[in-house]
N, C-alpha and C positions, 0 to 999 in steps of 0.2 A: 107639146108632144109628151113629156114624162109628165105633166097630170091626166094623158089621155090612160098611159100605156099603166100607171096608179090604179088610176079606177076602172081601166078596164080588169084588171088583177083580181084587185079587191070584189067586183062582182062576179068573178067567177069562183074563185075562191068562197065566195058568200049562199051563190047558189050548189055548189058541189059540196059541204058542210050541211046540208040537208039532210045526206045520209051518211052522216058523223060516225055509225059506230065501226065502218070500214075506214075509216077516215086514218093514216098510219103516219107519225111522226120519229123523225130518224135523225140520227147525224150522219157526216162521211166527212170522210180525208181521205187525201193520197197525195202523190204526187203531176208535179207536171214538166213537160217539155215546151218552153214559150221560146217563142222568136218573134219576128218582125217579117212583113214583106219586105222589107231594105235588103236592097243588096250588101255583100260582103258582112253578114252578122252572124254569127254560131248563137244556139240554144244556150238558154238559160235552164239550169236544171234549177227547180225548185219543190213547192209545196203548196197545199188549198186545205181550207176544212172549211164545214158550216153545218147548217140543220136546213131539213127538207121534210115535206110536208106531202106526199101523197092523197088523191082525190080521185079515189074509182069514180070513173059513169056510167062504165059497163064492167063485165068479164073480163074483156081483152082491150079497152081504155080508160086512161088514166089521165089526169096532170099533175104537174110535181112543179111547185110554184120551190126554190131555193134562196136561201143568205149565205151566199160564201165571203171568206176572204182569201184571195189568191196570188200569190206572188209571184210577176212574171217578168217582162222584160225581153232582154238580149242582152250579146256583149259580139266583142271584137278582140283582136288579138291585143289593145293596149288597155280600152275600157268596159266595166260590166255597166247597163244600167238597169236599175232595178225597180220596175213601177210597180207598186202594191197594190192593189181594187178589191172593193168590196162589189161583188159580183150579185147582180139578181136574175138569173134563168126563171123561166116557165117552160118547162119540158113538156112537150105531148108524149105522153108512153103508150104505142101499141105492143101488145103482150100476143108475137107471132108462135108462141105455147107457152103453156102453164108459168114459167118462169121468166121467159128468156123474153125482152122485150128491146123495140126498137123506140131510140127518142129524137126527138125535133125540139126546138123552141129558140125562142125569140132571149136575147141577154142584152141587160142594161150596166153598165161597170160604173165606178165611181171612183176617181182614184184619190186614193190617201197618202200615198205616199209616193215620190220618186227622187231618187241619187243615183250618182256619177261615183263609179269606184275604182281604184287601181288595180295591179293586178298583186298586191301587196293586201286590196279587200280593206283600204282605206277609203275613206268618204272623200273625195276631190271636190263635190258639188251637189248642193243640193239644187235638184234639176224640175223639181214642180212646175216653175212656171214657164218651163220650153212644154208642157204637155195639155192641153186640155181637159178639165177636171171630169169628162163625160165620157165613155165609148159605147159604144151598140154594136151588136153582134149576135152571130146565128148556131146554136150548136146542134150538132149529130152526133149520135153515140148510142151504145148498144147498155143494155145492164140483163145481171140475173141475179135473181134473188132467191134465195134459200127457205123453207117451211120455218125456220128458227128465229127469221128476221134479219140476219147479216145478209150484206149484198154486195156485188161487185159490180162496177161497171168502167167504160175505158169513152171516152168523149171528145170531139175536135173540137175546138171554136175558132170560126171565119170572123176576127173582128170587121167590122163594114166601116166603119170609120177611122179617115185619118187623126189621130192624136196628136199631132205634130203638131204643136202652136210657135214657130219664131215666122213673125214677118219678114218678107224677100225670100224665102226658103222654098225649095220644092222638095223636099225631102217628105216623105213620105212614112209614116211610123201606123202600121196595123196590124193586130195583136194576131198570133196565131200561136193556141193554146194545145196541147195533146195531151189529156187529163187521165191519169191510172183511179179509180177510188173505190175504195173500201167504206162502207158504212153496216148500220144498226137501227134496224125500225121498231120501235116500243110496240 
């Protein structure tokens, strides 16, 4: 499945690089609001950055293949836990006027990191391997973007997969992202 969802990237990426000199490379960061579908868990306030790669096919659409790193998670009232993933979206961008556009795309995460912290913001456990090293997930979001190159945009992501890996367990761990970002396209 991830050498389907590879190569299918990479060719489209391959064919939309045809007309390279529209072709716009950018960074962004912001912030985010992560939680979990679990019950009894409060938001993680955190942080994302990466580079993004824009691919007009028209006027009014676009794809925007992304590398972030995103720091998300949840916590509770005794512990934080804190999963890091190296995020890669494909956004569809329709551009519903000149600026302002609507996005979709399919997300693959990979996580690099996770721990169990107190509320003292000590490390109680390193918790990688209660998590599955993989997640999939679907985002929507809006962005605008400026004549200058700076852009803003605000994005959800529905993760689709449970993360949760301890056997006997029903616990349920999927990721629900509410992304602020700020970026710069050269």
């Amino acid at each position: 499945m991830i050498k389907k969802i590879a190569l299918s990237a990479i060719t489209l990426i391959t064919l939309c690089t045809m007309n390279a000199q529209d072709v716009a490379f950018g960074i962004k960061g912001g912030g985010n609001i992560a939680n979990t579908c679990s019950p009894n868990t409060d938001p993680r306030i955190s942080f994302h950055f990466g580079a993004v790669v824009e691919l007009p096919l028209s006027y009014v659409f676009s794809i925007q293949p992304e590398l972030t790193y995103s720091a998300q998670g949840a916590r509770n009232s005794d512990i934080s836990i804190n999963t890091n993933f190296i995020n890669v979206p494909i956004m569809a961008k329709y551009y519903v006027i000149e600026y302002l556009s609507l996005e979709l795309g399919p997300q693959i995460g990979f996580l690099i990191k996770s721990e169990a912290k107190n509320q003292n913001n000590t490390v109680i456990r390193n918790s990688k391997d209660r998590f599955k090293p993989i997640e999939y997930g679907v985002n929507l979001g809006l962005g605008y973007k400026l004549e200058e190159g700076f852009n803003f945009a605000m994005r959800f992501n529905f993760g689709l997969s449970n993360i949760y890996d301890l056997e006997n367990s029903d616990a349920e761990w999927k990721n629900r992202v509410f992304q602020f970002s700020f970026g710069y396209n050269f």
